[in-house]
VMD Tcl script that draws the C-alpha trace (Angstrom):
set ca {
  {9.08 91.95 18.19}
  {7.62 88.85 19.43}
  {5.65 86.16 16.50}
  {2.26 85.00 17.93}
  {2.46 81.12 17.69}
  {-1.52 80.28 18.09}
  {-2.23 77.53 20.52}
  {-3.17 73.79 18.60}
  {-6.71 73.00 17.99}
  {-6.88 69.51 17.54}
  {-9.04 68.35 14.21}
  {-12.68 68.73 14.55}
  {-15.17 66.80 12.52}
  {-15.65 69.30 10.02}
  {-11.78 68.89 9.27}
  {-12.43 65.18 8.15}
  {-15.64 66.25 6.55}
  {-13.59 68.38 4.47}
  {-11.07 65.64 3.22}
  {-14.12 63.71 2.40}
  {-15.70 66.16 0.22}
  {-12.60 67.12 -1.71}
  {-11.36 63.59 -2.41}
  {-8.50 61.61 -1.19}
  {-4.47 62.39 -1.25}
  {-2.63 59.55 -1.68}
  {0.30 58.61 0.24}
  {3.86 59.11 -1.85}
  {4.61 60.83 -4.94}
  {1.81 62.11 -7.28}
  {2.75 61.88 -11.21}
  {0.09 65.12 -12.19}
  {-2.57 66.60 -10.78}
  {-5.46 64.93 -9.37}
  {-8.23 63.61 -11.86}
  {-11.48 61.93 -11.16}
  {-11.54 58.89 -13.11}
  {-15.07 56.45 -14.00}
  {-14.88 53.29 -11.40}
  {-17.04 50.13 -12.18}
  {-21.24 50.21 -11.91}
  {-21.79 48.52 -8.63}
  {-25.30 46.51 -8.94}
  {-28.22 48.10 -6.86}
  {-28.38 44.37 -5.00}
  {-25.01 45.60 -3.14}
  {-25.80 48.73 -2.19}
  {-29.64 46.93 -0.83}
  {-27.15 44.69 1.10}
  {-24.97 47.54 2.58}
  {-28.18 49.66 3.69}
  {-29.59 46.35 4.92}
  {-26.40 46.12 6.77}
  {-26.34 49.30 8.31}
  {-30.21 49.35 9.33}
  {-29.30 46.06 11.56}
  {-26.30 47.35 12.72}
  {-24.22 44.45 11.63}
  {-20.29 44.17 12.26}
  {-18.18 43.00 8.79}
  {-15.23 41.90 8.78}
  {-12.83 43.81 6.51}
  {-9.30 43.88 5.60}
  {-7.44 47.46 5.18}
  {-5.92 47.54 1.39}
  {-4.53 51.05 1.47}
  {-4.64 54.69 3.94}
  {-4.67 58.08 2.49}
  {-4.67 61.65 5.07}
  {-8.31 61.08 6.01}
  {-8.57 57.38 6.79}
  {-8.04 54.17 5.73}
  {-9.79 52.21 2.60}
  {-10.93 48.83 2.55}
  {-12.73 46.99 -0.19}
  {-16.56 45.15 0.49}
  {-18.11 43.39 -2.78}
  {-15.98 45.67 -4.98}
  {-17.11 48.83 -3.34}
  {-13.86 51.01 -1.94}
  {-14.91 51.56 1.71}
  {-13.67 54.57 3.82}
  {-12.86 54.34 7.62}
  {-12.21 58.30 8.57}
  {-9.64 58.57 11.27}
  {-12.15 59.62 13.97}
  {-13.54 56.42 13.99}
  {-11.11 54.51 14.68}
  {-10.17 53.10 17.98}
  {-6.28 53.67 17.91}
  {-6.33 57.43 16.35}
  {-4.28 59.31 18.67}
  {-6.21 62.80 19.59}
  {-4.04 65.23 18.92}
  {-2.20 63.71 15.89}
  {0.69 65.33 14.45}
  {1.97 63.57 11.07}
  {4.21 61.67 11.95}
  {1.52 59.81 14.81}
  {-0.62 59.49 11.69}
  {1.47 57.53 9.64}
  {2.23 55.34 12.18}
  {-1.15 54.31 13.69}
  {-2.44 53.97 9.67}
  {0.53 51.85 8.47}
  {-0.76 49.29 12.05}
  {-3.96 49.02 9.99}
  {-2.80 47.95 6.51}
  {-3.13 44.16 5.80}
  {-4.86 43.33 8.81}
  {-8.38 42.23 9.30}
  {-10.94 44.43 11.44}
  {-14.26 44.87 12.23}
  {-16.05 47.82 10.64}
  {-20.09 48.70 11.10}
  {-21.32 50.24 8.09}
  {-22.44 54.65 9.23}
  {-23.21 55.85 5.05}
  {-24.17 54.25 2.08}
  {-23.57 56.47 -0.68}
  {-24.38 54.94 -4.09}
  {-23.88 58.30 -5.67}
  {-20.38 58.49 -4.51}
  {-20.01 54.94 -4.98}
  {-18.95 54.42 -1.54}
  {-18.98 53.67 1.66}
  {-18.08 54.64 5.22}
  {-17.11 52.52 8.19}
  {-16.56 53.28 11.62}
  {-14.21 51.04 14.12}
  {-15.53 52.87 17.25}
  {-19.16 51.57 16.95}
  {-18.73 48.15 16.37}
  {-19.01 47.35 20.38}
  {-22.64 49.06 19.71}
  {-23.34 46.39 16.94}
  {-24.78 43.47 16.59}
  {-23.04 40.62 17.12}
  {-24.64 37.54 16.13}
  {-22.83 35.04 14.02}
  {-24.84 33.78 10.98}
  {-26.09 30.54 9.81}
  {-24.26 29.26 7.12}
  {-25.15 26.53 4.59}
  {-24.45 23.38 4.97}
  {-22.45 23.03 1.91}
  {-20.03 25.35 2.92}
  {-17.40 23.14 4.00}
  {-13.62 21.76 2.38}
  {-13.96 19.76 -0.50}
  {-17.35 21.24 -1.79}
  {-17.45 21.98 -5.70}
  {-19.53 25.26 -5.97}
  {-20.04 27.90 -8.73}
  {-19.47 31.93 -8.36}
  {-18.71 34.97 -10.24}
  {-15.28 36.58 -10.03}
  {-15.80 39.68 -8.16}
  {-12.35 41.55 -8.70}
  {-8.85 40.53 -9.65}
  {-5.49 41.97 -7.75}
  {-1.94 40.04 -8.47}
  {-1.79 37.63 -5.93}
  {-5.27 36.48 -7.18}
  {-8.93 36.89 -7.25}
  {-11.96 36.94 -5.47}
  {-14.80 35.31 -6.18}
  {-18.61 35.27 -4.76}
  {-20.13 32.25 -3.58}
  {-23.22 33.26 -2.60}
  {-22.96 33.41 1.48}
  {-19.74 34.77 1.18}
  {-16.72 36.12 -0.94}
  {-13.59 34.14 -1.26}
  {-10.37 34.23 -2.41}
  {-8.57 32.02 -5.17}
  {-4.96 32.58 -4.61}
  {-2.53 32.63 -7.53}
  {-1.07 29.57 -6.82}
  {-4.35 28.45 -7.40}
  {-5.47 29.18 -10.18}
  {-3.89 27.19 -12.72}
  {-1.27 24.21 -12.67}
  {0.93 25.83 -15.31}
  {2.69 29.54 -14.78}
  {0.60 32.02 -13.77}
  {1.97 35.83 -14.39}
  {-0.79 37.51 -13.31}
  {-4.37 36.19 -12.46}
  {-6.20 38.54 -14.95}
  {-4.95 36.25 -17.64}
  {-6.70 33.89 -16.45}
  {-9.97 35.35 -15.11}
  {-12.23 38.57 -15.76}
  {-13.83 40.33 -12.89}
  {-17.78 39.43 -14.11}
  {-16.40 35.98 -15.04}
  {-18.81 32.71 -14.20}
  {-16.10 29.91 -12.56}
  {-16.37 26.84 -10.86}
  {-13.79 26.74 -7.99}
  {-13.54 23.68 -5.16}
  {-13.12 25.07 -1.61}
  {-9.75 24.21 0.06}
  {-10.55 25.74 3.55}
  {-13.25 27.34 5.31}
  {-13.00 30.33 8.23}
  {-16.14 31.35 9.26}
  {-15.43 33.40 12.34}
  {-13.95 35.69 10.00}
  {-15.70 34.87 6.80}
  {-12.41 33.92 5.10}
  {-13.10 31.01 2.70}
  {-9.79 29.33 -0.01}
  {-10.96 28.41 -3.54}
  {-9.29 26.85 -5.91}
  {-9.16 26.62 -9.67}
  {-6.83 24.41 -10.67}
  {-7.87 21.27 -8.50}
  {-10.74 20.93 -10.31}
  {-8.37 19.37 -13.07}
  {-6.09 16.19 -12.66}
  {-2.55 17.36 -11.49}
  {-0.54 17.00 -14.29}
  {2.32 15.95 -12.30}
  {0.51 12.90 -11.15}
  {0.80 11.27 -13.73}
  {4.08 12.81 -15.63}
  {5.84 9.71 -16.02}
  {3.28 7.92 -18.63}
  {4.04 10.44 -20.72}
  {8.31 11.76 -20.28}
  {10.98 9.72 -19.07}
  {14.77 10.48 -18.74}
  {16.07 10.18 -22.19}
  {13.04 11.26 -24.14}
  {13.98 14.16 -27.14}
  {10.72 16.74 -26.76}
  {9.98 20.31 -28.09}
  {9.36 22.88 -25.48}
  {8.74 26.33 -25.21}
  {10.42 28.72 -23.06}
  {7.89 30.02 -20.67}
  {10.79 32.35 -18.31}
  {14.12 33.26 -18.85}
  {15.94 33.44 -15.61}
  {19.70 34.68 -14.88}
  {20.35 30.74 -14.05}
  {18.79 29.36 -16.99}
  {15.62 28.21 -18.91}
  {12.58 27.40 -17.82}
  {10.67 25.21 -20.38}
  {7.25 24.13 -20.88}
  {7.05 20.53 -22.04}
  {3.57 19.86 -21.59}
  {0.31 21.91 -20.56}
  {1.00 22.51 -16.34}
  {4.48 20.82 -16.72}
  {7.79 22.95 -16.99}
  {11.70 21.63 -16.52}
  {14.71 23.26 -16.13}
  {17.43 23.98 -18.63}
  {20.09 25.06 -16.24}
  {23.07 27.57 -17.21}
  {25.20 24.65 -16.20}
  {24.01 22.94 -19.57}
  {24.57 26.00 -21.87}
  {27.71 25.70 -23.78}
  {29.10 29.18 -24.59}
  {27.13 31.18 -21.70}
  {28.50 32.32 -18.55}
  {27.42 35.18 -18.14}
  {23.09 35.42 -17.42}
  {23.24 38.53 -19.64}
  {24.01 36.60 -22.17}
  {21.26 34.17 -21.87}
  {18.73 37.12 -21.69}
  {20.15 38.62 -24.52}
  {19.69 35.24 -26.45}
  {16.59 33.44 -25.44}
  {12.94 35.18 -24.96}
  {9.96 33.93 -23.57}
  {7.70 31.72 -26.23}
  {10.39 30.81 -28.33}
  {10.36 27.14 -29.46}
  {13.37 24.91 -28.70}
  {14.43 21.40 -28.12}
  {15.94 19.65 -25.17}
  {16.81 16.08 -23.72}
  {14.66 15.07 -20.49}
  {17.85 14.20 -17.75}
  {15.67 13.51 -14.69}
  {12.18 13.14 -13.20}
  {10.94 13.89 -9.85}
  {7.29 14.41 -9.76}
  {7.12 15.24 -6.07}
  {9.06 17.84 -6.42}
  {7.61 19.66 -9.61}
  {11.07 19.14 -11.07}
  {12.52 18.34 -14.07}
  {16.14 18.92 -15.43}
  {16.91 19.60 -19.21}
  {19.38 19.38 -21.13}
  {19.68 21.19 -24.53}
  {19.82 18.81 -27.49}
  {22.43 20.54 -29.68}
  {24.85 19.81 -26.72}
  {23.71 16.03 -26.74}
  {24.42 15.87 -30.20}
  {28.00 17.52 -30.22}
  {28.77 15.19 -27.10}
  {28.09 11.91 -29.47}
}
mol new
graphics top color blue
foreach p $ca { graphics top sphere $p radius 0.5 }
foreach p [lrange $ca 0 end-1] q [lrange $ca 1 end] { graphics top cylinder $p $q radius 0.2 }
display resetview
């Protein structure tokens, strides 16, 4: 006896309807079963902005954070934005799973344009469509004069991921990056900032053709390595903390922004970087010998004072 294989029927729209409706599935391995959790209020002057978007047909320029078996998801003023898979321009028609994978994972970290099809406050989202951008306008807007390198402005942090945060300007969102943010170490931006948070940020570069602007943070305060030497020099005796414990030694903050290294070279006794994990942890107080300066590098080498000592 013969099995009847049915011929393939490629996915209709109803299909991706259907994925819609009953939420996304995420790529990889699922801990438990699928919850809806609360996301953020989103303030009715974005969603006016989206609909005013969409009524003049307006292209935005988007970068894809993520894909799940429907689409891809990007992120616009905090709102998660959904581009299904029949909009876009490289969705191969029929698509097995393997094709689909592939032509999503193209998307992710790279910037598109997107027109805005749905605004759905109640669903706190929105959908985006690659295929009808050539049926959009457009027109490049006029920016303020202001908006230009070197320009001190104020904004409101928007959202904070770990390489850094994004904050609104007005025109335009922008991005501080991490190594932005502060002079000293920087874990993870959301020690620093709160999405909600008022800053003042000077801009460091300016991309308006695809509405990419650089903040910074930190600049806005003297670089403490500027002026480093009026306040060490090789030979000074100062109390640091230990800000990282790495497997080739100590890093040590000195001074607010300013950090040397205590190399494993200068431990007596360890060998092994177990050992110094094992020993040292992060905010622990400890003092150490300044060896050398070099401001233009960011670097300063430590010795530990106990070793000093036994040495004379």
């Amino acid at each position: 006896m013969e099995l009847y294989v049915p011929p393939y029927c490629p996915p209709c729209e109803a299909y991706w309807q259907a994925l819609l409706d009953e939420g996304p599935t995420s790529v990889g391995e699922v801990p438990g079963p699928w919850e809806w959790q609360e996301v953020a209020t989103v303030s009715l002057e974005i969603w006016d902005e989206a609909r005013d978007l969409q009524s003049r047909r307006s292209a935005i320029s988007l970068t894809v954070d993520s894909y799940n078996r429907g689409g891809l998801i990007a992120h616009w003023q905090t709102v998660e934005c959904f581009v299904p898979a029949s909009h876009l321009i490289a969705y191969p028609f029929p698509a097995d799973p393997v094709a689909r994978e592939d032509c999503f994972g193209q998307y992710i970290g790279k910037t598109f344009r997107f027109c805005i099809i749905e605004v759905e406050p109640s669903r706190n989202r929105i959908l985006l469509s690659e295929r009808q951008v050539e049926n959009c306008k457009l027109e490049k807007p006029e920016w303020p004069p202001w908006l230009c390198i070197g320009t001190v402005c104020d904004g409101t942090v928007t959202s904070v991921r770990p390489f850094g945060a994004f904050v609104n300007i007005g025109p335009l969102e922008g991005m501080v990056h991490i190594s932005e943010i502060s002079w000293g170490r920087v874990r993870h931006p959301q020690d620093f900032v709160k999405p909600g948070q008022s800053v003042r940020v000077r801009i460091l570069n300016v991309d308006l053709d695809h509405q990419r602007v650089g903040l910074s943070i930190k600049r806005l305060r003297p670089n403490p390595w500027a002026t480093v030497h009026q306040r060490l020099k090789p030979g000074d005796v100062v109390e640091g903390t230990i800000a990282s414990v790495e497997r080739f030694g100590l890093f040590v903050e000195l001074l607010e922004g300013i950090e040397g290294l205590l190399h494993i070279s200068e431990l007596d006794g360890f060998t092994n970087p177990e050992d110094i994990q094992q020993r040292y942890s992060c905010g622990e107080t400890i003092s150490v010998r300044i060896l050398d300066i070099v401001p233009h590098e960011h670097r300063i080498s430590l010795s530990p004072l106990m070793k000093e000592v036994e040495r004379a």
